[in-house]
LUMBARO-323815 format. One line per field, with one value per residue (C-alpha): x, y, z; residue in three letters; residue number from 1. Coordinates in nm, 4 decimals. Example, Ala and Ser with C-alpha at 12.3 -4.5 7.8 and 13.67 -1.06 7.14 Angstrom:
east <- (1.2300 1.3670)
north <- (-0.4500 -0.1060)
up <- (0.7800 0.7140)
dolo <- (ALA SER)
marfi <- (1 2)
//
This chain:
east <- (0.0000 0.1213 -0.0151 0.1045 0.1811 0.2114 0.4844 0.4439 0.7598 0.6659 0.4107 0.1256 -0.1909 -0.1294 -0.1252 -0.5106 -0.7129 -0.4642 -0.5051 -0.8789 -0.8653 -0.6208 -0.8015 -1.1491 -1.0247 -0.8910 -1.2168 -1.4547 -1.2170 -1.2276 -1.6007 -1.4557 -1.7998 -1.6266 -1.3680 -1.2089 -1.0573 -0.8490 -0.9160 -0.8245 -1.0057 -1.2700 -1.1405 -1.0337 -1.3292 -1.5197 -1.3364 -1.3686 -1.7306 -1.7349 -1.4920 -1.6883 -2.0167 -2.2261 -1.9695 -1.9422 -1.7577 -1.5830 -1.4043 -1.1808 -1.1161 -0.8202 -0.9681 -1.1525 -0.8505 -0.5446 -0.4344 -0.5761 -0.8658 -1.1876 -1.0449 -1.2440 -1.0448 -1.3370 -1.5033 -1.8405 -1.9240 -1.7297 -1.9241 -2.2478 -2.1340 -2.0037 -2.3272 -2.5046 -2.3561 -2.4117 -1.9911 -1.9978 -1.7533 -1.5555 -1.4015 -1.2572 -0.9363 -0.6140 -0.5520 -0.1880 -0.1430 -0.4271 -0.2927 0.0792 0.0604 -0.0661 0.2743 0.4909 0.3543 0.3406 0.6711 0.8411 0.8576 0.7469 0.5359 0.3807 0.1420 0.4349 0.6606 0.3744 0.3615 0.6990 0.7973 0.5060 0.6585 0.9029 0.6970 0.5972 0.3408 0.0159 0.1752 0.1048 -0.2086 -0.4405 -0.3218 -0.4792 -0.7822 -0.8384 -0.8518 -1.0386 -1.3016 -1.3140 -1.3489 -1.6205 -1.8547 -1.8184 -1.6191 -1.6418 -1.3312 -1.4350 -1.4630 -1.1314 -1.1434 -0.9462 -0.7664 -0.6516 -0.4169 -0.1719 0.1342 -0.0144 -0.3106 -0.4784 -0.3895 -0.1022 -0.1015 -0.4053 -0.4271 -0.6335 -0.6210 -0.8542 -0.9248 -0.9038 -1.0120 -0.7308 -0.6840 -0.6183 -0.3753 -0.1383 -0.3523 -0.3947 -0.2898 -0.2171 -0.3109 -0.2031 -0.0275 -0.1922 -0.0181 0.2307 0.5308 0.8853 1.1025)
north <- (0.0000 0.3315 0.6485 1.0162 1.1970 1.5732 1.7601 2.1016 2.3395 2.4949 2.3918 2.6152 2.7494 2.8739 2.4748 2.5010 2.5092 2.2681 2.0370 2.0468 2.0025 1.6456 1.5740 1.5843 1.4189 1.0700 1.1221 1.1219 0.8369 0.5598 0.6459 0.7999 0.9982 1.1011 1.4176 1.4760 1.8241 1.9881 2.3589 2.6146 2.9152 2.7557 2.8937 2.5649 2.3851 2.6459 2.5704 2.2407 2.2214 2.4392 2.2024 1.8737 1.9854 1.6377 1.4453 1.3935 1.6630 1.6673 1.9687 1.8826 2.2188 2.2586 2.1949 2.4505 2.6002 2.4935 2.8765 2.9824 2.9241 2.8956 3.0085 2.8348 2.9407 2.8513 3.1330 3.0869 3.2663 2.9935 2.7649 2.8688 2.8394 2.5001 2.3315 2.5204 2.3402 2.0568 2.0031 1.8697 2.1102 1.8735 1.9686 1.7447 1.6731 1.5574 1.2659 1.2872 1.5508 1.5645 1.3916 1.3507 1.7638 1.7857 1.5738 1.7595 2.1005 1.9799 1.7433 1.8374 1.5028 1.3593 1.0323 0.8161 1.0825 1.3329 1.0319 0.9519 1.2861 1.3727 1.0869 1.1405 1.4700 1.3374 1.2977 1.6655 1.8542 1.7801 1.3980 1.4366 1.6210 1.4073 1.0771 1.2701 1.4113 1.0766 0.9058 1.2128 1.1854 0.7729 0.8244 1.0692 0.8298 1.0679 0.8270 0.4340 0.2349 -0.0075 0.2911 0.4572 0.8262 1.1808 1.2838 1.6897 1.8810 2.1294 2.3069 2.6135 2.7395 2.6090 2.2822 2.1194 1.7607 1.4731 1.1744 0.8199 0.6267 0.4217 0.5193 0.3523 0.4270 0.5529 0.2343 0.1014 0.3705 0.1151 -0.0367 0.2940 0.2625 0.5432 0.3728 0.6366 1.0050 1.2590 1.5396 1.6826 1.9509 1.8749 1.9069)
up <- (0.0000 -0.1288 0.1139 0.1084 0.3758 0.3417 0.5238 0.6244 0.6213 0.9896 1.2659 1.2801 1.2641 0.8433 0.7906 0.9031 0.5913 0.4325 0.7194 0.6867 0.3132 0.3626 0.6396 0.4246 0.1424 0.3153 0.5365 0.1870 0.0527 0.3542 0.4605 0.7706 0.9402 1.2641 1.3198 1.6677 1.6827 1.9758 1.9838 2.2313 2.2026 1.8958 1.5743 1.4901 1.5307 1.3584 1.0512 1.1123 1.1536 0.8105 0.5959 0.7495 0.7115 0.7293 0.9390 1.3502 1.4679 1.8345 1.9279 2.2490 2.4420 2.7552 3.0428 3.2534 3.4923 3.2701 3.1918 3.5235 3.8193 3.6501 3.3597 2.9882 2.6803 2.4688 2.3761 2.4464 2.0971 1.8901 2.1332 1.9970 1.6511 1.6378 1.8177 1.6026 1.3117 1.4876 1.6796 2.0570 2.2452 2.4736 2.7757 3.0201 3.2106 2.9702 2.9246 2.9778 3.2235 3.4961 3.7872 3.6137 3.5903 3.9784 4.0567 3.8651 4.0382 4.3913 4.4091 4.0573 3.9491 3.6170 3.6317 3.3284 3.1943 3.1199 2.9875 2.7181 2.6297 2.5735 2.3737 2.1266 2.1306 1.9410 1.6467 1.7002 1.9379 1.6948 1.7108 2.1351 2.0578 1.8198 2.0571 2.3494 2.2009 2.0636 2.4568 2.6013 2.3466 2.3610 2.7659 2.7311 2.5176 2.2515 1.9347 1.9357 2.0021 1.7074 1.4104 1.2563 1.3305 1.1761 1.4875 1.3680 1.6384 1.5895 1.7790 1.9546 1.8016 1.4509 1.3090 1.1797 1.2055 1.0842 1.1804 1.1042 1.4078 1.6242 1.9642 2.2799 2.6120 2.8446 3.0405 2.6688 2.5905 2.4613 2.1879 2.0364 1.6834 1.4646 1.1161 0.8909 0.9135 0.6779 0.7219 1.0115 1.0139 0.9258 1.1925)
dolo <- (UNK UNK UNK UNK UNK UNK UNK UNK UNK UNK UNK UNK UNK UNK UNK UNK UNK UNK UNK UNK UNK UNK UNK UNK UNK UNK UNK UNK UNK UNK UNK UNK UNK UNK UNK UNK UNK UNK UNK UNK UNK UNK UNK UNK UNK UNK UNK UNK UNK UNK UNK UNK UNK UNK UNK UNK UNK UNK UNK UNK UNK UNK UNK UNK UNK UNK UNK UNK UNK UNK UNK UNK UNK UNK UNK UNK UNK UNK UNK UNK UNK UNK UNK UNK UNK UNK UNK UNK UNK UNK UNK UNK UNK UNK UNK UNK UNK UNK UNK UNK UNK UNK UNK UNK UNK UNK UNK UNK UNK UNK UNK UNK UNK UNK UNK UNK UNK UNK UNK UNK UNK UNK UNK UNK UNK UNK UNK UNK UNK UNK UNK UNK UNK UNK UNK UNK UNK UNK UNK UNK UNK UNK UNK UNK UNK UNK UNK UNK UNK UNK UNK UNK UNK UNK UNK UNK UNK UNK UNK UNK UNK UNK UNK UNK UNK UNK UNK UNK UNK UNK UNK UNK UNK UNK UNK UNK UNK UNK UNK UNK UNK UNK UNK UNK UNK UNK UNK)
marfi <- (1 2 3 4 5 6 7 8 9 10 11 12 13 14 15 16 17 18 19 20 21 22 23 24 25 26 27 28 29 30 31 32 33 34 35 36 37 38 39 40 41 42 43 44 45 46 47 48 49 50 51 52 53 54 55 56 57 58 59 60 61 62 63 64 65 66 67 68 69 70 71 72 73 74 75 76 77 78 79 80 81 82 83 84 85 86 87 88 89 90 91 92 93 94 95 96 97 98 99 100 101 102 103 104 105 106 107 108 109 110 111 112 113 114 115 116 117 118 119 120 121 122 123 124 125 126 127 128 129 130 131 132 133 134 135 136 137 138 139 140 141 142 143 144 145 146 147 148 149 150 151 152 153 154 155 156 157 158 159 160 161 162 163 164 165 166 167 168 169 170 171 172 173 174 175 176 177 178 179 180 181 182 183 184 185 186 187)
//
C-alpha cells in the first residue's frame, strides 16, 4: 500500500485550511464519518465544523482552569457556533497531564502521563495532541473504540497535524494505533 503523507515546512496554525482540506479528502475516501478536533479558544473547530459539514464533529477544548482558576479558553461565541452546526464542544481533564501535571507542580517530578507525552513529542506537538484528544473523546462516550477516526491537532493554536487512528479508552492507551499520518510539520 502506497499512502502520502504531506509535510508542512513549519508547525502552525497557516497549515489550518490545508489540514482540513487532507483531512477531508482521506475522510470522503475511507467512509470515515467522525472528526475529533483539539481547539483552544474555537477557531479551529469552527473551521472544522465548516470544511466537514455532514460528518461527527468533536471539538476537544483545555480543560476549565489549565491557563488559570476557573479560567475556559473557549469562547463561548465559537461555542455557539459550532453546536449550532451541529460540533460537541468537549471539555474534560487531559488525558496525559491531569494527575501527572498535579505531581509535577506539587513534588516536581514527572510520572507516566508526562513520559507519554513527551515521547510522542518526538513525532511533534500535533503527534502528542491528536493521541490525546483521541482518549479524552473515547473516555467521554463521545467516538467508538471499534470505528477509525481523523484525529486533527496542531502546535499552539490552529492545526497542523491529521491523523487516522482508532481510539481507545485511556486504560487502553497502549492499543492505540495510529493507522495512517496525513499530514504533520517537518522538523
Amino acid at each position: 500500500m502506497e499512502l502520502k503523507t504531506t509535510y508542512f515546512e513549519n508547525p502552525g496554525r497557516e497549515n489550518t485550511e490545508e489540514v482540513l482540506r487532507i483531512a477531508r479528502q482521506r475522510a470522503e475516501e475511507l467512509g470515515i464519518k467522525t472528526i475529533v478536533v483539539a481547539s483552544t479558544v474555537g477557531d479551529t473547530a469552527v473551521k472544522a465544523t465548516e470544511a466537514f459539514s455532514g460528518f461527527k464533529i468533536i471539538a476537544v477544548s483545555h480543560f476549565t482552569g489549565m491557563r488559570g482558576p476557573n479560567t475556559q479558553e473557549f469562547t463561548e461565541e465559537n461555542r455557539k457556533i459550532v453546536e449550532s452546526k451541529g460540533g460537541v464542544v468537549f471539555t474534560t481533564t487531559h488525558a496525559f497531564s491531569g494527575l501527572s501535571a498535579a505531581m509535577r507542580k506539587k513534588f516536581n517530578t514527572y510520572i507516566i502521563g508526562d513520559i507519554v507525552a513527551n515521547t510522542l513529542r518526538i513525532f511533534g506537538q500535533g503527534m502528542k495532541v491528536v493521541g490525546e484528544i483521541a482518549v479524552m473523546a473515547a473516555d467521554g462516550g463521545l467516538v467508538r473504540t471499534d470505528e477509525d477516526v481523523i484525529a486533527i491537532g496542531g502546535t499552539g493554536r490552529g492545526a497542523d497535524t491529521a491523523v487516522v487512528l482508532r481510539p481507545v479508552n485511556s486504560s487502553d492507551f497502549f492499543d492505540l494505533k495510529v493507522k495512517e499520518i496525513l499530514c504533520k510539520p517537518h522538523f
